[in-house]
Steps between C-alpha positions, in 0.01 A plus 500: 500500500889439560710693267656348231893533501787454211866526647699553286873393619375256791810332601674842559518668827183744460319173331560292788414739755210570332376158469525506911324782509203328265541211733405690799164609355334224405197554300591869416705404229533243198848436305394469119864495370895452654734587219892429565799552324695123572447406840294220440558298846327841653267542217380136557415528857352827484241354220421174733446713805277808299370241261440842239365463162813551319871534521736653257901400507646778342798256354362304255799194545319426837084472339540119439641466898267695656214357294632161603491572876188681526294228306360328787316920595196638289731767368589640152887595428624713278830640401707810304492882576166508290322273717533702798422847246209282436407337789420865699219580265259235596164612646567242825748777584409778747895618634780422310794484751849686296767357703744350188812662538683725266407575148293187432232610710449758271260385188310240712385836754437670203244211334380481844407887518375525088270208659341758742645288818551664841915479558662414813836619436811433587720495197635852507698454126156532351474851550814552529514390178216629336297745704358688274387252306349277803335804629326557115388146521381526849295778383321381200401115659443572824730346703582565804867502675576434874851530623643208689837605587508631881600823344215566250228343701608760785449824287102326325447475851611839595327603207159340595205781507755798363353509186541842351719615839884615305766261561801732593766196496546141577743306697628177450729361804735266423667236774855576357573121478758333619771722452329855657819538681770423280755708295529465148883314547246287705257427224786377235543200682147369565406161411142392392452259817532840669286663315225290481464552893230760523457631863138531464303315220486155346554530112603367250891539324412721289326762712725446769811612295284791364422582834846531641618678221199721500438411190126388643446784612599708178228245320254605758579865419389476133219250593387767743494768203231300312270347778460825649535757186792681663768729331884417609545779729161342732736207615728480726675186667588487921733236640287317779689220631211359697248443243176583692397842311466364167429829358370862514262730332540896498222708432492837450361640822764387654392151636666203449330113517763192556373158501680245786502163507770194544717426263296214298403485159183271574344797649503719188445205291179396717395886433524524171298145490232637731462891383273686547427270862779396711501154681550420845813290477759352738777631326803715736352788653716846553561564870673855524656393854755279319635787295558753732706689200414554140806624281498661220823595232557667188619252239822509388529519113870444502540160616150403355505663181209305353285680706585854351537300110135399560358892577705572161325213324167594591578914413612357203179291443467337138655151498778614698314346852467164264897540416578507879331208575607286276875573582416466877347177398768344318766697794332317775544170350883554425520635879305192622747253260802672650582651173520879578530661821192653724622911400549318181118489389435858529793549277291250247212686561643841390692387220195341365292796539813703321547269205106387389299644295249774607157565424259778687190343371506136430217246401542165639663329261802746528467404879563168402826578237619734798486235757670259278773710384575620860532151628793470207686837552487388916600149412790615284634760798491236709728293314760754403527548941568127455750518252711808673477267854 
């Protein structure tokens, strides 16, 4: 029987790639449900081509359009954040496919895991955000978690038949962006159109800017911490500018595993659809003779600072990691609008962190007040930089 799949963000970039991944199999998989936030145009076509049960605009101005152009398909539309919370739960769901970005993929993954669904995931905020409480949840329905971020899905596979063998570390390697190479006088002058040009992987705005300013990988950090029940001091983070070791395990004797492969996120996504079995696909294929030299660097936390305010976020813990990311959030956006400057964000970032409230233990609903009142004290700094320029 195929597999029944819920994406959850399908008109972003791990959505679409995942739909041509699902397209490549055919008969291994079923889309039940493509949520989006506005893009109905995509939204539309997707539905016509996948023809799934349901879809789910997450902007409820747009229900009466998209109904409208999808009535000629056997198709039921919905719309609102609690539609997709809903949607995740039903029993035609076998994978529910976390790929919103930000914050609001945060209560639908969590409806979706109370539900007892396996989770392909790829929106890091969620644990980020609330690790402790995801990996409760996890624990009392059942659920099961599978990385999709190249990063992640390298140490599960790493990981793969050490059961009970001690972890002595992980490493995450990081690209270094863009802007490996350039000094921080450099950096004050970037513009967004710059960037948004990854050298390696196709993503979308908002994990592109996180990437180059290592913000991504600071996420991944944190993200890392839960998935893999790690303390602070078992992560570390390598520059690799190539992108073909995606990660490393250390054990304890001494040995260390790495997982290879080409930069392309349809190969951990197809993974994390397929685990346990992996599928013969046609997808790019590592051949060592083109990359005659792997490199590897130590970051540097002075010109990308939100690296080293994410390790302090996460040693921190409490709703400090939730504070972060809602500053970065609402930092990105004024970056991407032209509004603050690209060292600008991580000063954002740690004035948020300075100024919010704290809590070491927080329920969700604190979560929620934190988030909100992060997104405020960001929003203000960002306007007093305004008003002194």
């Amino acid at each position: 029987m195929p597999k029944k799949i819920a994406l959850l963000g399908s008109t972003g970039s791990i959505g679409t790639q995942t739909l041509d991944v699902i397209s490549r199999f055919p008969g291994e998989f079923d889309i039940e449900v493509l949520t989006a936030g506005n893009n109905i145009r995509l939204l539309t076509q997707q539905a016509k081509k996948f023809l799934p049960d349901s879809v789910v605009i997450g902007n409820a101005a747009h229900y009466h359009q998209l109904k409208d152009t999808l009535k000629d398909i056997p198709v039921k539309v919905f719309a609102g954040d609690e539609a997709i919370e809903q949607i995740v739960t039903g029993s035609n769901i076998d994978i529910v496919v976390a790929a919103m970005v930000g914050y609001s993929g945060l209560k639908p993954t969590i409806s979706a895991i109370k539900a007892g669904k396996k989770i392909a995931l790829a929106n890091k905020e969620t644990l980020v955000v609330a690790g402790e409480i995801i990996k409760k949840l996890v624990r009392e329905s059942g659920s099961r978690i599978i990385p999709v971020d190249s990063e992640h899905s390298a140490i599960f596979q790493c990981l793969a038949g050490e059961s009970g063998n001690p972890i002595e570390k992980i490493t995450l390697t990081a690209s270094g962006g863009p802007f490996l190479n350039y000094t921080s006088k450099m950096l004050q002058n970037v513009k967004p159109h710059e960037a948004l040009k990854h050298p390696n992987w196709e993503m979308g705005n908002k994990v592109t800017i996180d990437s180059a300013s290592l913000m991504n990988k600071g996420l991944e950090v944190i993200e890392a911490k839960w998935l893999f029940d790690l303390n602070p001091n078992q992560i570390e983070v390598i520059i690799h500018p190539q992108s073909i070791i995606h990660s490393l395990v250390h054990f304890a004797d001494g040995s260390v595993k790495a997982q290879l492969g080409m930069p392309d996120m349809r190969i951990p996504i197809l993974y994390a659809l397929s685990y346990p079995d992996r599928y013969a696909s046609d997808l790019p294929k590592l051949d060592l003779s083109h990359y005659p030299a792997l490199n590897f660097y130590e970051p540097d936390p002075v010109r990308f600072r939100n690296l080293a305010l994410a390790f302090k976020a996460m040693e921190e813990g409490g709703n400090m990691p939730c504070i972060m990311n809602a500053a970065n959030e609402i930092a990105v956006s004024a970056f991407l609008a032209g509004k603050i400057g690209f060292m600008e964000m991580s000063d954002v970032v740690e004035f948020t962190m300075e100024k919010t409230e704290y809590l070491a233990s927080p329920g969700l609903g604190f979560l929620e007040t934190s988030n909100k009142r992060a997104r405020e004290v960001a929003s203000h700094y960002i306007n007093e930089l305004n008003k002194k320029s």
